[in-house]
C-alpha positions as CSV (number, residue, x, y, z in Angstrom):
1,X,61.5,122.0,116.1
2,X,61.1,125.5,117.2
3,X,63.2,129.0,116.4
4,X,63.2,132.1,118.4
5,X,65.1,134.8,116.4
6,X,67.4,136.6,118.1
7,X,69.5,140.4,117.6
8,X,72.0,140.2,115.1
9,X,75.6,140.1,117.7
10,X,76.3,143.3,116.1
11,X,73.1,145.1,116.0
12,X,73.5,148.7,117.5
13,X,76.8,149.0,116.5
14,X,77.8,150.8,113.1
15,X,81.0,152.0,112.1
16,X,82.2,155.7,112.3
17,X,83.6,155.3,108.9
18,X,82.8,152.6,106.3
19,X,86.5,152.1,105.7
20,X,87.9,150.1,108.2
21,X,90.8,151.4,108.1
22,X,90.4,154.7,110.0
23,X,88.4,152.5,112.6
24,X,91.0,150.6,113.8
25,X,93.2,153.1,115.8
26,X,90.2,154.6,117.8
27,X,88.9,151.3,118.4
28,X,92.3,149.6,119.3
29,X,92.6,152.5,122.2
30,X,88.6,151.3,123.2
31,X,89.4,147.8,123.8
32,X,93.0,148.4,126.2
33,X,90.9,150.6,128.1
34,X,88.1,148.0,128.6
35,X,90.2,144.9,129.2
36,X,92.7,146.3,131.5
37,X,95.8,145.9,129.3
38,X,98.7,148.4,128.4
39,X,98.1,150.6,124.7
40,X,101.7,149.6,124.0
41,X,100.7,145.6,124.7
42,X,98.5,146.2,121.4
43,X,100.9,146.6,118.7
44,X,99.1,144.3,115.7
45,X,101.1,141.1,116.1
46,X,99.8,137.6,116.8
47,X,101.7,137.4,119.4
48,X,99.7,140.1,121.1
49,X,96.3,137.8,120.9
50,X,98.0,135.7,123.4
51,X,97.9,139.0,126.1
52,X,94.2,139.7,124.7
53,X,93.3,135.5,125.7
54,X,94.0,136.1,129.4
55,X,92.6,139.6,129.3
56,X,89.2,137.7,128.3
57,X,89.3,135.4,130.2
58,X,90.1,137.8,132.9
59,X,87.0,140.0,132.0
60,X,84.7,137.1,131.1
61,X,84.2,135.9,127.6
62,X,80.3,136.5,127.7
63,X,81.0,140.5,129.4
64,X,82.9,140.4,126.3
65,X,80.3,140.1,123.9
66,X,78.6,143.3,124.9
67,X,78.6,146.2,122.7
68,X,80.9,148.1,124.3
69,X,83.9,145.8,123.5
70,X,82.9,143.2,121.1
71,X,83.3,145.4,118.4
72,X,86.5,146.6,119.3
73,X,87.7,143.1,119.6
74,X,86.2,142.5,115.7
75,X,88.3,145.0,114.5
76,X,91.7,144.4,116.1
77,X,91.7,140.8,115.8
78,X,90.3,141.5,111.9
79,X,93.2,144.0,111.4
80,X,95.8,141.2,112.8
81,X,94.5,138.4,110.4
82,X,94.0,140.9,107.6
83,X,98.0,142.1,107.5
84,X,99.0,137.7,107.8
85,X,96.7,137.0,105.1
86,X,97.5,140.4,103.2
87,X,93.8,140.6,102.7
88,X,91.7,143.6,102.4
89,X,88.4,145.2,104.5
90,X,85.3,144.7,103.4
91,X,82.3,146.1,104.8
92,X,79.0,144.2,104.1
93,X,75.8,146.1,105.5
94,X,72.8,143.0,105.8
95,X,69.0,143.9,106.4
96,X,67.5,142.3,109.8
97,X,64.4,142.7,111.5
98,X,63.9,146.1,109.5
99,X,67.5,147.6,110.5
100,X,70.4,147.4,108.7
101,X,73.8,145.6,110.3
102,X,77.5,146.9,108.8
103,X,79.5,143.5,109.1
104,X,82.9,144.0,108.8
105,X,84.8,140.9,106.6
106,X,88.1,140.2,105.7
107,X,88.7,139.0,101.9
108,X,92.1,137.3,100.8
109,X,93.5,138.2,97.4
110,X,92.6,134.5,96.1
111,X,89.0,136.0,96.9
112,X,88.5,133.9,100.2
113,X,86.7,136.1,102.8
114,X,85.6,135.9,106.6
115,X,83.1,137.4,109.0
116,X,85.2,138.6,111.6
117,X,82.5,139.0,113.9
118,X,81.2,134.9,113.7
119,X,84.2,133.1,114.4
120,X,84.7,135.3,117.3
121,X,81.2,135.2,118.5
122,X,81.6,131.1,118.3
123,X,84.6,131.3,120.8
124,X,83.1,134.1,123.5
125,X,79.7,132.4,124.0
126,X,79.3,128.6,121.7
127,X,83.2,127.1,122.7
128,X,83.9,125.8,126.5
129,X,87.2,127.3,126.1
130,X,88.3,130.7,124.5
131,X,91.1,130.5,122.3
132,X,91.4,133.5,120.3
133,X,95.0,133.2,119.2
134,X,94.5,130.0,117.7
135,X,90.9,131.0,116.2
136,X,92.5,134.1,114.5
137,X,95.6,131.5,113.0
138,X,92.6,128.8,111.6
139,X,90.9,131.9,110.1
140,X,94.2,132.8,108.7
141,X,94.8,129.7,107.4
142,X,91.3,129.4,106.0
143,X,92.0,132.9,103.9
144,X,95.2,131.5,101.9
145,X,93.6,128.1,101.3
146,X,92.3,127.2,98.0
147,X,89.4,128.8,97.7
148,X,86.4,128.3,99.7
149,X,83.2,126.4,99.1
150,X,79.9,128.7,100.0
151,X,78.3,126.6,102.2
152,X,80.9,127.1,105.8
153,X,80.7,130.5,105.8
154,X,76.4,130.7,105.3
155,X,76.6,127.8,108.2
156,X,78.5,129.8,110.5
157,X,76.5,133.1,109.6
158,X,73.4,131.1,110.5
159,X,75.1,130.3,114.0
160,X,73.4,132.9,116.3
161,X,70.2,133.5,114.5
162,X,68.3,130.9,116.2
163,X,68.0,129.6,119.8
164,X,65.0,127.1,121.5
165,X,64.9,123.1,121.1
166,X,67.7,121.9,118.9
167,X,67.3,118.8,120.2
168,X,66.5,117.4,116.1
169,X,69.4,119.8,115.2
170,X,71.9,118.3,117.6
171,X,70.9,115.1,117.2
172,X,71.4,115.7,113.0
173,X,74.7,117.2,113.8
174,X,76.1,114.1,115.8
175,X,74.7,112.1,112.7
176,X,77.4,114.2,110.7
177,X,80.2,113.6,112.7
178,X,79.4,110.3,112.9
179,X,79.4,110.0,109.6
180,X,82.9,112.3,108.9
181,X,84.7,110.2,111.6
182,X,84.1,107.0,109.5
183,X,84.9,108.5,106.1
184,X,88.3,109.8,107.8
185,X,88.9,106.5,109.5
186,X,87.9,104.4,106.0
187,X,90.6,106.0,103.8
188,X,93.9,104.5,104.0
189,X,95.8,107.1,102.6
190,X,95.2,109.3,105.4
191,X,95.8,106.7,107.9
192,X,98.8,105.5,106.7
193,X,100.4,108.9,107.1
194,X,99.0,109.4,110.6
195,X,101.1,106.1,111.0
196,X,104.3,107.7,109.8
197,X,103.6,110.7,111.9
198,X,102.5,108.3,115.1
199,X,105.5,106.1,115.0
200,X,108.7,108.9,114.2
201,X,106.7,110.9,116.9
202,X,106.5,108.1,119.2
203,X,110.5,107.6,118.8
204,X,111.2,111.2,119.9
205,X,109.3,111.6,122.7
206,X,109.6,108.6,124.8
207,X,113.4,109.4,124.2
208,X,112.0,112.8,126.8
209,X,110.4,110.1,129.0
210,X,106.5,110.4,127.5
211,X,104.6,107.6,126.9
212,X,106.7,105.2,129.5
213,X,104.7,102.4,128.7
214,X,106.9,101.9,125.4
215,X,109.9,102.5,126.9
216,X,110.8,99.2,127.5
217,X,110.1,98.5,123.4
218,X,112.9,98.7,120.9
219,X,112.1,100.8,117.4
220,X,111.8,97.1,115.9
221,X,109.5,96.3,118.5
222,X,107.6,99.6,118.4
223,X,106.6,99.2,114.9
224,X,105.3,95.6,115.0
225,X,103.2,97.0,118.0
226,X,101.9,100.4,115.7
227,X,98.7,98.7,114.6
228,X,97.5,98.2,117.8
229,X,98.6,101.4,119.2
230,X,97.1,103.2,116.6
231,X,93.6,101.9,117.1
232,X,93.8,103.3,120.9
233,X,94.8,106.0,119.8
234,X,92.1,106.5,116.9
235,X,89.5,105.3,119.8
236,X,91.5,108.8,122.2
237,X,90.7,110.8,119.3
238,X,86.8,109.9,118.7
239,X,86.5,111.4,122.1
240,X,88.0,114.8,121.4
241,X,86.6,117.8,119.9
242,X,89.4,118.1,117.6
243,X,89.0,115.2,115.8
244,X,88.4,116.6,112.1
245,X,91.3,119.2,112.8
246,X,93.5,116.4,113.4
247,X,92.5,114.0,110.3
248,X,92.3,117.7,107.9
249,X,95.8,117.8,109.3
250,X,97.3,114.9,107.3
251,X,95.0,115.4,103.8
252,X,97.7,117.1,102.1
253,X,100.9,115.5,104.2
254,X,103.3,113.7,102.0
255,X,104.4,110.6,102.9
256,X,108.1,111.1,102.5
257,X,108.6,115.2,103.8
258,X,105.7,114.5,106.5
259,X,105.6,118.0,107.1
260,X,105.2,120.2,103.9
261,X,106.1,123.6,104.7
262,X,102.3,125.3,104.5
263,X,101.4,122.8,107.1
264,X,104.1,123.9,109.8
265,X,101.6,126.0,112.0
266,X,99.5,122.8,112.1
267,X,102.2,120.5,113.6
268,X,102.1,121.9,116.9
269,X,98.4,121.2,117.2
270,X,98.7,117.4,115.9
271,X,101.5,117.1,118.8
272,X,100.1,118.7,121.6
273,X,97.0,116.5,120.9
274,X,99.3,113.6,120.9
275,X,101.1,114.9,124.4
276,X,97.4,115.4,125.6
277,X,97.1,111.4,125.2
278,X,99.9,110.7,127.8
279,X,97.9,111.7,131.1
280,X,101.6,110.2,133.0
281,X,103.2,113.6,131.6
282,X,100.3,115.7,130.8
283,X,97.3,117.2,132.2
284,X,94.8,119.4,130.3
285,X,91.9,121.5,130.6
286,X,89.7,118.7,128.8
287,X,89.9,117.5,132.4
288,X,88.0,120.1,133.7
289,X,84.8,119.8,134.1
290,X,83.4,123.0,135.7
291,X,85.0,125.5,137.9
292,X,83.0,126.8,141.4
293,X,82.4,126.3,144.8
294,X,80.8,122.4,144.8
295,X,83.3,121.1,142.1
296,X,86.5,121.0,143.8
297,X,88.4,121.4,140.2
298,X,91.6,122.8,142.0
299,X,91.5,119.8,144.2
300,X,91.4,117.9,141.3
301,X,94.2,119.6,139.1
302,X,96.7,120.1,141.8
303,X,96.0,115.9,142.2
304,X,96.6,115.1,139.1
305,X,99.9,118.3,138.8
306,X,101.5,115.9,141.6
307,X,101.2,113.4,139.5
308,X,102.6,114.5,136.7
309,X,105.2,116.4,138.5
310,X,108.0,113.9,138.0
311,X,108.2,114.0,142.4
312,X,109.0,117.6,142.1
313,X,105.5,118.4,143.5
314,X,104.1,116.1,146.0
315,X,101.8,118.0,148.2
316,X,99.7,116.9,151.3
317,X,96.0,118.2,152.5
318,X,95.1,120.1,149.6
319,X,92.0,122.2,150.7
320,X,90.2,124.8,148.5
321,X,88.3,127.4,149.5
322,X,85.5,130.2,148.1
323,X,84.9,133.6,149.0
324,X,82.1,135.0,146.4
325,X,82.5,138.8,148.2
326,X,84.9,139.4,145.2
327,X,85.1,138.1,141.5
328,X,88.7,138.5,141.2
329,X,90.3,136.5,144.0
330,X,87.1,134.3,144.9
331,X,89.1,131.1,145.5
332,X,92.1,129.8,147.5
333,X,94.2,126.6,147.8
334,X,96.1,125.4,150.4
335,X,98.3,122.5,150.5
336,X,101.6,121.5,153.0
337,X,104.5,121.0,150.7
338,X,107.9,120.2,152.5
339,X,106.6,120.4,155.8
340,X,105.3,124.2,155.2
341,X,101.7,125.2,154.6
342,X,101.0,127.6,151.5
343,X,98.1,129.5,150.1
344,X,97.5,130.2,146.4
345,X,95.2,133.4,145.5
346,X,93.4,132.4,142.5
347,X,91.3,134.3,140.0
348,X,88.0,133.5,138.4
349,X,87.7,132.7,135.1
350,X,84.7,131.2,134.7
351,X,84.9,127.6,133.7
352,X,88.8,128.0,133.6
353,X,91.3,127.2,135.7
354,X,93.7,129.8,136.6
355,X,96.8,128.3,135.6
356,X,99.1,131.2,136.7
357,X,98.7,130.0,140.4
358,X,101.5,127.4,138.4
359,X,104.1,130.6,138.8
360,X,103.9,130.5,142.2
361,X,104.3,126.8,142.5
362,X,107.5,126.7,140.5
363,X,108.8,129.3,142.8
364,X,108.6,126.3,145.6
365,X,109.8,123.7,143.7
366,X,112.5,126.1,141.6
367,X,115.5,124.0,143.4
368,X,114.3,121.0,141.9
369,X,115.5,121.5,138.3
370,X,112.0,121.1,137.4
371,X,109.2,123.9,136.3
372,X,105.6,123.2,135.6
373,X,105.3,124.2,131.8
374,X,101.6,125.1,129.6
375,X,101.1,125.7,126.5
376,X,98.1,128.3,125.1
377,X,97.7,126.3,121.8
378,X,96.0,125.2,120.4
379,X,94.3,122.1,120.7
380,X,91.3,124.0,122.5
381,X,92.8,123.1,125.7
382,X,95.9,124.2,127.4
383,X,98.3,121.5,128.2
384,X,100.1,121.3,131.4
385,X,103.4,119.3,130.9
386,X,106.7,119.6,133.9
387,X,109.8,120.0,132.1
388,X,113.5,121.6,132.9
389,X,114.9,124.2,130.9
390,X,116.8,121.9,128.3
391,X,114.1,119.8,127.6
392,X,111.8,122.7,126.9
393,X,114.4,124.7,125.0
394,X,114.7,121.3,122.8
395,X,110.7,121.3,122.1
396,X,110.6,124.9,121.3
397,X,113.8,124.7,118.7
398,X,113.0,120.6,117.4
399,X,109.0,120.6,117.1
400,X,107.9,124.4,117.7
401,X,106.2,123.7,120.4
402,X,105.9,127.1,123.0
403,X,105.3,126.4,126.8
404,X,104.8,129.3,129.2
């Protein structure tokens, strides 16, 4: 196995002042002005990562890694998790390849601390998808947990040092999960809450007309079924890339409460995944395989958005089409819907599919009672679900679950 070593993600960059603090204004301005988006759009919140998701996805994630911006994203983001997490700044200033590197780090009060710069670094150029929102809440999360072992955080340091034949190194890391898949799926403690959970959630749901292959079941009939039901589902999960964030979820879940209140933020994520499973109701970015000119991907979705459409969307002689003279409308769509031909201007986000080309859709189909519906968390991929108003009202207010 062979290493290249490659430049530090943040070497050239150094901070005006060591403190944080008085960077975060100056930089804040930087990055509005580089993605395109409104000063006032950048107030510090949370919710403001979801405008600065679609603004990087809209510049590129790897444009975004550049030194011209990534450190301005560093900072705001690490200001954002810094005030959830009531943490502090901590500048820590590393020797490499006879230069020195300031990395900025947040550390909780329980003595927890991140490098900003890593976990962002891992969605921009290691993830298929780009998730900041949700990165910055796991990062939060990881702050006020119990205190950390070492070893993560050197791990995910070590991320970007190296680059040439991992082949050993992948195949070692496939050995691992491996391995944490079993150990999760060995202890019955675990999987008898993921029971609880599968069967209550299970219950609601079909009551909204997922998973229509139990519908016919009664509650007693249901649970005499679970066993089985949980084993395909178990087999779903190996498949996903959130498999240890959905075991991790029910470590500390009691049996009776199901959802203690320092694991509320995580419920979403556990459901969505869940929702993911029922490809009758649901269709996610997981489905996508790669976005351009040969793969037909739009084709594909707007396939699979009729059939999950409830027969609000039933279109005829979908064609898409490529023009590469400009990186920000390069593709179209066209489709006959109701006897009427339509085009939809898409953007290019890389491997992504540009799901706001859904707003113009539910403008066609708005007299049907029925509005295509994604979420932007957080189980890596959005999820595309059709839904009217009520019902979506009812999963925002009865599971916290947000749909654009």
């Amino acid at each position: 196995m062979s290493f290249e070593t490659v430049p530090h993600i943040l070497s050239g960059w150094q901070p005006q002042e060591p403190d944080m603090a008085d960077e975060i204004s100056n930089l804040t301005d930087n990055l509005a002005a580089q993605l395109h988006v409104a000063r006032d759009e950048l107030d510090l919140t949370l919710s403001s990562l979801d405008r600065v998701d679609k603004a990087v996805r809209r510049k590129g994630r790897r444009r975004c890694l550049e030194l011209d911006i990534f450190p301005s994203l560093v900072i705001y983001v690490g200001e954002i998790i810094r005030r959830e997490a009531n943490g502090q700044w901590e500048t820590r200033i590393v020797p490499e390849q006879q230069q020195f590197i300031w990395e900025p780090w947040i550390v909780s009060p329980n003595k927890n601390a991140i490098p900003l710069h890593s976990f962002l670094y891992e969605e921009l150029y290691e993830g298929r998808t780009c998730y900041i929102r949700s990165a910055a809440e796991s990062e939060i999360r990881r702050l006020l947990s119990a205190p950390l072992h070492p070893t993560p955080v050197v791990a995910r340091l070590t991320l970007y040092n190296v680059v040439g034949n991992n082949n050993e190194a992948s195949d070692l890391s496939n050995d691992r999960a491996s391995v944490w898949q079993q150990e999760f799926l060995d202890d019955s403690k675990i999987r008898e809450r993921v029971k609880v959970w599968l069967l209550r959630s299970l219950k609601y749901y079909r009551k909204l007309s997922f998973f229509p292959q139990y519908e016919r079941l009664s509650d007693l009939q249901l649970e005499n079924e679970l066993d089985t039901i949980q084993q395909q589902f178990e087999e779903y999960l190996k498949n996903t890339e959130e498999f240890r964030s959905f075991w991790y979820g029910f470590i500390d879940i009691d049996e009776e409460k199901i959802i203690p209140p320092e694991q509320q933020i995580l419920m979403p994520m556990l459901d969505l995944l869940l929702l993911r499973w029922d490809k009758s109701r649901t269709w996610s970015e997981s489905e996508v395989f790669r976005v351009d000119s040969e793969n037909e991907e739009y084709v594909k979705a707007i396939a699979r958005w009729s059939e999950i459409s409830r027969g609000a969307f039933l279109p005829r002689g979908v064609e898409e089409h490529w023009n590469w003279n400009t990186r920000s409308e390069p593709c179209s769509v066209e489709f006959i819907l109701n006897g009427l031909r339509h085009q939809l201007e898409l953007s290019y986000y890389e491997e992504y599919i540009d799901l706001e080309g859904l707003l113009d859709i539910n403008r066609l189909i708005d007299t049907t009672g029925y509005q295509f519906r994604y979420s932007e968390i957080p189980s890596n991929y959005r999820l595309v679900v059709m839904l009217t108003p009520e019902e979506q009202k009812k999963l925002n207010t009865e599971k916290n679950l947000f749909f654009e």
